[in-house]
C-alpha positions as CSV (number, residue, x, y, z in Angstrom):
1,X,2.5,-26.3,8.9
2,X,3.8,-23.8,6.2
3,X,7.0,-21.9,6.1
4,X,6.0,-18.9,7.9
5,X,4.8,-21.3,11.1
6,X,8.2,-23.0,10.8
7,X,10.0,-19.5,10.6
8,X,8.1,-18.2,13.7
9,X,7.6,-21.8,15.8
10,X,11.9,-22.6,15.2
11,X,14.0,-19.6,14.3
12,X,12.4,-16.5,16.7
13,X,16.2,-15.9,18.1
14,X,17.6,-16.0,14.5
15,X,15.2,-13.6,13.2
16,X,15.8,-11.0,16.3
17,X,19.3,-11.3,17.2
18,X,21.9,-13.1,14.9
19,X,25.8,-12.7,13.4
20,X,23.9,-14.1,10.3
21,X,22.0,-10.9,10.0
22,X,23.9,-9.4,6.6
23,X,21.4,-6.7,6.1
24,X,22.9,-2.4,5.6
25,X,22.8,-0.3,8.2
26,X,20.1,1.5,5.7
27,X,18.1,-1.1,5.5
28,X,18.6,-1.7,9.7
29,X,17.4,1.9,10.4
30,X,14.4,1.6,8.1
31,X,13.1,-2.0,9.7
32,X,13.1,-0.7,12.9
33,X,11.4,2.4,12.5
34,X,8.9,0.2,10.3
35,X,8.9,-2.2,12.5
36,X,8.1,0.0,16.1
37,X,5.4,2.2,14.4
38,X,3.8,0.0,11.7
39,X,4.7,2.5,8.8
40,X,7.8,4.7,7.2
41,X,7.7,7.4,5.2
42,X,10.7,8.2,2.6
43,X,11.5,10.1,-0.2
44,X,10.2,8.9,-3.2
45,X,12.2,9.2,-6.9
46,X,10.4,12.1,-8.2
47,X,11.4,11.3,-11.9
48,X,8.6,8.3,-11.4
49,X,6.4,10.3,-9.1
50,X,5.9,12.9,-11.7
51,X,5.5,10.5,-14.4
52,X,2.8,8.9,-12.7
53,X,1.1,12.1,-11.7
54,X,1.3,13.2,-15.4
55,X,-0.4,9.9,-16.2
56,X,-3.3,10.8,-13.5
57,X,-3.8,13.7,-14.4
58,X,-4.2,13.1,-18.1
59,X,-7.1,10.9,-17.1
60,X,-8.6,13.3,-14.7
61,X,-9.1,15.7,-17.8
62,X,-10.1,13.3,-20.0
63,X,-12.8,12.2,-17.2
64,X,-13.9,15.9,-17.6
65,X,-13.8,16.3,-21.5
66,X,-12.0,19.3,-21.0
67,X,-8.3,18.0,-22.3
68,X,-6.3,21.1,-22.2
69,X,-8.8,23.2,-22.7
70,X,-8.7,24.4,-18.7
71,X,-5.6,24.5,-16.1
72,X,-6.9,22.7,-13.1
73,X,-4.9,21.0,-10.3
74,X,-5.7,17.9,-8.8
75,X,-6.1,19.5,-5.5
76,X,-9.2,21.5,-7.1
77,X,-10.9,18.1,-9.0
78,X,-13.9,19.5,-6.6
79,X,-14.9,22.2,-8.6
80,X,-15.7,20.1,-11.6
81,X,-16.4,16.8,-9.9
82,X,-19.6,16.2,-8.0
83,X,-20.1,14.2,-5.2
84,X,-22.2,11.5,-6.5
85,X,-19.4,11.3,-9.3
86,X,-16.3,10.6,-7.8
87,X,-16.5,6.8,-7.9
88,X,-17.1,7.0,-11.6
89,X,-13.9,9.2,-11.4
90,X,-11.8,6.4,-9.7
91,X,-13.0,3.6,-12.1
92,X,-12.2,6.1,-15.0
93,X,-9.0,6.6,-13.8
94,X,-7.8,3.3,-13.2
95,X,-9.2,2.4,-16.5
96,X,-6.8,4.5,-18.0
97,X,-3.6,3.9,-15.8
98,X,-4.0,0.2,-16.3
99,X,-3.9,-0.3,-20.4
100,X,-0.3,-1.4,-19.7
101,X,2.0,-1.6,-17.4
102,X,3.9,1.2,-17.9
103,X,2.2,3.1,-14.4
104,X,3.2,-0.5,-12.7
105,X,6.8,-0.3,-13.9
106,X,6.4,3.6,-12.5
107,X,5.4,2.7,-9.8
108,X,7.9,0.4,-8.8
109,X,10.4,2.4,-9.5
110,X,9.3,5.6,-7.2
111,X,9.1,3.0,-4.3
112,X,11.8,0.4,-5.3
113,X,14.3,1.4,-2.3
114,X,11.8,1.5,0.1
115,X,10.6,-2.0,-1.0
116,X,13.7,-3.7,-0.9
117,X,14.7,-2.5,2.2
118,X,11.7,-4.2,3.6
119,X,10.2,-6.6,1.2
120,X,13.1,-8.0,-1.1
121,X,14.0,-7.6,-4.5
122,X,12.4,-10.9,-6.1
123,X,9.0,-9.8,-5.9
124,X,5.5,-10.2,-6.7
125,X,3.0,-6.4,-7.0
126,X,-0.4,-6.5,-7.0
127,X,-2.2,-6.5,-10.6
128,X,-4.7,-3.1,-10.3
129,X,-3.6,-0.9,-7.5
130,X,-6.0,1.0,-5.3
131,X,-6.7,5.1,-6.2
132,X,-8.6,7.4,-3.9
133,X,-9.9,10.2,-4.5
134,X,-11.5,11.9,-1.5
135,X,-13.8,15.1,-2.3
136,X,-13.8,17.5,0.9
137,X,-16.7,16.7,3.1
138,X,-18.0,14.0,0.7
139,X,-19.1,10.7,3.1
140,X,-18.9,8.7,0.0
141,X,-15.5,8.8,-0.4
142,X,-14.5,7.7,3.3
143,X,-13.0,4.4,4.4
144,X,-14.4,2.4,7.2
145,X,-11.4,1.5,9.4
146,X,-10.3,-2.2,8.4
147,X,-6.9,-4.3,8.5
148,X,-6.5,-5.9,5.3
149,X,-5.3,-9.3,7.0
150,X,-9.0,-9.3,8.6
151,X,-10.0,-10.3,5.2
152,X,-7.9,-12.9,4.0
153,X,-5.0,-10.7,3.0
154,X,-1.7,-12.0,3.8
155,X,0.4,-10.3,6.6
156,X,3.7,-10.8,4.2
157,X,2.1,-7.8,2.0
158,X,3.8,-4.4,2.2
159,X,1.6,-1.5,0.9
160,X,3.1,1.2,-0.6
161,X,0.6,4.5,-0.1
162,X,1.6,7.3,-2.4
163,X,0.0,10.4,-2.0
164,X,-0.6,12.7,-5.5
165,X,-1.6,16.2,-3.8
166,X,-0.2,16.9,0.3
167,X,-2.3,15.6,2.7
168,X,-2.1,16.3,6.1
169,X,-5.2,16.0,8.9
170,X,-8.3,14.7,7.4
171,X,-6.5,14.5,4.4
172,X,-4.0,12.0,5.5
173,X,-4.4,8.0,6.2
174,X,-5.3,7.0,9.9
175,X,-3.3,4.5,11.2
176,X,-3.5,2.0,14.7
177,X,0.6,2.0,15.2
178,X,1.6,-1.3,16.0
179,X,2.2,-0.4,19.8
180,X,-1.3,0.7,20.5
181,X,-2.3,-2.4,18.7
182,X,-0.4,-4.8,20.6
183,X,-1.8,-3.0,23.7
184,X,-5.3,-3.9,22.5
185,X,-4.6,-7.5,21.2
186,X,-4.3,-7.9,25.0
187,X,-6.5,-5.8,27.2
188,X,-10.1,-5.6,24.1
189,X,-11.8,-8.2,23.6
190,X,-14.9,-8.5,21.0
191,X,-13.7,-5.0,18.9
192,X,-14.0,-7.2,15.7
193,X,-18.4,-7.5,16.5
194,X,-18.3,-4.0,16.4
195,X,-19.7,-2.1,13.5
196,X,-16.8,-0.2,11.6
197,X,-18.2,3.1,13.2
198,X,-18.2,1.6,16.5
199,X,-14.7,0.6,16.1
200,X,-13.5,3.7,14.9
201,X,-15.2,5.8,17.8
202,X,-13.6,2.5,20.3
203,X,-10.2,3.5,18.6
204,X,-10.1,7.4,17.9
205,X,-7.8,8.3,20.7
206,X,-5.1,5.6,20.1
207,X,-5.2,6.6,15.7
208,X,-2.4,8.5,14.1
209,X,-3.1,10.9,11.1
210,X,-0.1,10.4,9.6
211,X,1.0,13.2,7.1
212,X,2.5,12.8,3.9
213,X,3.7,15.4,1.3
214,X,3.2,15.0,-2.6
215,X,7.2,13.4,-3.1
216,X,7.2,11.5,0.1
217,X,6.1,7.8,0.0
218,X,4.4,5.6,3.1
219,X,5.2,2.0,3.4
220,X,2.8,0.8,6.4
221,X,1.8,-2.7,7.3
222,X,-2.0,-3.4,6.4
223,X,-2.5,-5.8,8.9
224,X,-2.8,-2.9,11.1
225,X,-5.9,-1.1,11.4
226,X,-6.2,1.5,9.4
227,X,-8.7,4.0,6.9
228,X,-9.8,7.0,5.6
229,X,-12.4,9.7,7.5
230,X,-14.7,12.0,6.2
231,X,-12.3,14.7,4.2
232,X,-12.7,17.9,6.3
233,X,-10.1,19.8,4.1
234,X,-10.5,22.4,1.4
235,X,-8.8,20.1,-1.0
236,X,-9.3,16.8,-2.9
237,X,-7.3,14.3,-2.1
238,X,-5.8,12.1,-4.3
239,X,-3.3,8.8,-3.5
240,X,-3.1,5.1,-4.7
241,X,-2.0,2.1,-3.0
242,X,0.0,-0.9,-4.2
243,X,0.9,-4.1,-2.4
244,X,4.2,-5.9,-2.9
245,X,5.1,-9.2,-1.4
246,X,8.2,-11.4,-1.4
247,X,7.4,-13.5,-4.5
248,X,7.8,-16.9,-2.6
249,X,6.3,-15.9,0.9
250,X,3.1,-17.2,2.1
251,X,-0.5,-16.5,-0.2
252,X,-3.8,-16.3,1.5
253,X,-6.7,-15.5,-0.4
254,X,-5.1,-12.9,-3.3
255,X,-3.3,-15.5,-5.1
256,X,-0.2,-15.4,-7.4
257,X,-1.4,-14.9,-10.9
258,X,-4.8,-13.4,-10.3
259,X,-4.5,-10.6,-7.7
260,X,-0.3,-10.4,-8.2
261,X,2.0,-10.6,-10.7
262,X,5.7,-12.0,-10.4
263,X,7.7,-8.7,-12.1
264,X,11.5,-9.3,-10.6
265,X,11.8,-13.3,-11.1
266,X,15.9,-13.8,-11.0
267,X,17.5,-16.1,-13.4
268,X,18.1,-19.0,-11.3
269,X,14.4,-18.9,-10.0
270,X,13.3,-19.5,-13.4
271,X,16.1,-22.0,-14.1
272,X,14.8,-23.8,-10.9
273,X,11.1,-23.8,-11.8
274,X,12.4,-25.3,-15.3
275,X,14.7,-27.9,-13.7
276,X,14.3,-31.5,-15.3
277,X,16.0,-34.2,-13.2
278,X,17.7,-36.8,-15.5
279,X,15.5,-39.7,-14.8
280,X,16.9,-42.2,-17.8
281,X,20.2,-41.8,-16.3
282,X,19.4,-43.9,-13.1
């Protein structure tokens, strides 16, 4: 049995209700409006926001070989981008972002409130965050509906969704909130045989379009269903996605070291993971 079973199995009323509970008000507020819906959005610090929009778009333009030769706007990447080249796009992109980790330390930093609130401040991020970049009415660019956790993910992950451009409608992430999915755990049985069109037509009516402005950041839960439809919109879309964990919670299959990296390890965790016992002295 690992520590989450033990937490859930032996401590439910301690977790819900208890005078041992020493968390803000702020951070009260935001758990329980994360924790009824499945998702929160907040303000994000725009001094990182725009540094890591700068960075995006600097590759975007390099992508096109046109530098500063044009003025273009990420909404517009359509009218230089094809269809059939919009994954090449992405993989140039992320190329780019992730010489260093300069964007991660960004990144972090745009979100950090949000993540401690929610997550903790000894930490572990995921190594090469997710980009998309969704051309209007390109099918390529959409994203079967899918809960991260159905795939060996672990359901102690927070994903932080920033968005690069407003998106709003088609534009935006769909999202099962947690109610409607708690509703289904009990009364549908089979959904996960279904195809991932199936299962989105199954779940239409209960999904949430959830929008979120260029400044704004959305912390959701991706062990809710959730994806990406066919953009509809007169603009591209353009957002990236990280995952953040408590650094000693629970691993499934994206392990420590190869899909995360530890990046706020405090002092006496490393002290602890050096600890020599003095075994002469016995």
């Amino acid at each position: 049995m690992n520590n989450a079973q033990l937490l859930n199995d032996n401590n439910k009323d301690v977790l819900t209700s208890s005078p041992w509970d020493f968390r803000s008000s702020q951070e009260l507020s935001m758990g329980k409006v994360y924790e009824e819906k499945g998702y929160i959005i907040e303000r994000g610090e725009i001094k990182y926001l725009n540094l890591l929009k700068k960075q995006i778009e600097a590759a975007f333009l390099d992508f096109t070989e046109k530098g500063r030769q044009i003025s273009i706007c990420l909404e517009e990447a359509h009218q230089l981008i094809k269809h059939d080249d919009s994954n090449n796009l992405r993989l140039h992109v992320m190329q780019r972002l992730f010489m260093d980790t300069t964007f991660h330390r960004n990144y972090f930093n745009a979100a950090k409130h949000v993540i401690h609130a929610l997550c903790g401040n000894e930490l572990a991020m995921q190594k090469r965050p997710g980009i998309s970049i969704n051309l209007p009415h390109n099918p390529n660019d959409a994203l079967p509906i899918h809960a991260d956790t159905w795939n060996g993910v672990s359901p102690f992950e927070l994903n932080i969704w920033i968005p690069f451009v407003d998106c709003e409608n088609t534009m935006s992430l769909y999202i099962l909130k947690r109610e409607k999915y708690n509703q289904r755990l009990g009364d549908s049985k089979g959904l996960l045989k279904l195809s991932s069109d199936d299962l989105f037509e199954e779940l239409r009516d209960d999904l949430t379009w959830i929008p979120v402005k260029y400044g704004q950041i959305l912390a959701f839960d991706q062990s809710l269903p959730h994806g990406y439809s066919i953009n509809q919109e007169k603009s591209t879309h353009w957002s990236m996605n990280c995952r953040f964990k408590g650094l000693h919670t629970p691993y499934w299959d994206k392990k420590l070291g190869e899909y995360f990296m530890p990046i706020t390890v405090k002092t006496n965790t490393r002290l602890g993971m050096n600890y020599k016992h003095p075994e002469n002295w016995v």
